[in-house]
N, C-alpha and C positions, 0 to 999 in steps of 0.2 A: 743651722742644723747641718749644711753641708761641710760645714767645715768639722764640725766634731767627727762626722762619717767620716770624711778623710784621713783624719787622723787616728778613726777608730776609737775616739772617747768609749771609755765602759764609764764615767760618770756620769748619771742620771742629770745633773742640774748641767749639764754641758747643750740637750735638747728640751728646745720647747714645749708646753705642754699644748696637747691639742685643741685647737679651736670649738671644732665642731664635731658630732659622735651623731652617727645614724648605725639604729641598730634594727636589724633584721632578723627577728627569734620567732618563731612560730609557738616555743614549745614555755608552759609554763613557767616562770619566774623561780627556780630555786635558789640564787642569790642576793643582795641587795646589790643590783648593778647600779639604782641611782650614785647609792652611798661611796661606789666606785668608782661614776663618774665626779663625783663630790671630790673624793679626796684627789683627784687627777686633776684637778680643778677645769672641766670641762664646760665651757664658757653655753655653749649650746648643745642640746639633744634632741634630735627627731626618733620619735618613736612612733610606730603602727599600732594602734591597739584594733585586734583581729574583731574583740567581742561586739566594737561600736562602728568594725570598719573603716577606724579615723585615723588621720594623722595627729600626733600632737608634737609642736615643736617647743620646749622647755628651757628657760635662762635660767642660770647658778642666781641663785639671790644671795645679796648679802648675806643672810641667818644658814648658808650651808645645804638649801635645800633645794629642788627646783621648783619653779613656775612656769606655767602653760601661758603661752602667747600666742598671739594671731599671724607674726611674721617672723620671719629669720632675720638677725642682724647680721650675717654674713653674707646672704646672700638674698637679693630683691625677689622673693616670694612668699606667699602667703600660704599656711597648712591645707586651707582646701585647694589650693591650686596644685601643691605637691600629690594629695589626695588624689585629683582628675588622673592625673600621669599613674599613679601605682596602682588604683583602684579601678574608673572609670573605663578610661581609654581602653580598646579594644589593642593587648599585645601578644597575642597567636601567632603573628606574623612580627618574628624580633625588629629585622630590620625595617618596613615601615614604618613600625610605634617610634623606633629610635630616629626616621629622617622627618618624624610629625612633632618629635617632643624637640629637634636641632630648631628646624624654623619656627616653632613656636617661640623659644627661647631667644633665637634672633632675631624676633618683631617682637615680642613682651617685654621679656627682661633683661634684655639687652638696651634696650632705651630707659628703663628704670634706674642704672648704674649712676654713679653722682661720678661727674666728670670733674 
């Protein structure tokens, strides 16, 4: 991808599509974002659903649509763990929450990584 930016590519197949999609909307669905990230071929999605306070992290399936899983295949965490951090944990104070979620992530999920 850095190399189309250098060169300024305007064509679309010159950049990869994206991996992964977290989306952050408070306000009612008036599009079909799935079906957006469907045709973007967006391999994962984290979404917040506000109503159940959950996270849900979703794969493209084969058939075009997504499914709900228990983990991220990009990255070694599991939806209620992402949950603890957006939900749970206490972040009124930016910076602590963010030097609680670094060494969490350096003693967690950083040993999780496949070497």
């Amino acid at each position: 991808m850095a190399e189309a930016k250098s060169r300024r590519s305007r064509k679309i197949a010159d950049y990869p599509n994206p991996d992964l999609g977290i989306e952050v909307d408070i306000s009612p669905p008036k599009i079909d974002r799935p079906g957006i990230y469907a045709a973007l071929r967006e391999a994962e999605v984290w979404r917040f659903d506000g109503d159940r306070e959950q996270i849900l992290i979703e794969h493209l399936g084969e058939d075009g649509s997504y499914h709900s899983v228990d983990a991220s295949e990009f990255l070694p965490v599991r939806a209620e763990e992402v949950r603890r951090w957006v939900i749970e944990e206490d972040s009124r104070d930016e910076s602590a929450w963010a030097r609680r979620l670094r060494a969490w992530v350096r003693a967690e999920v950083v040993p999780r990584r496949p070497r």
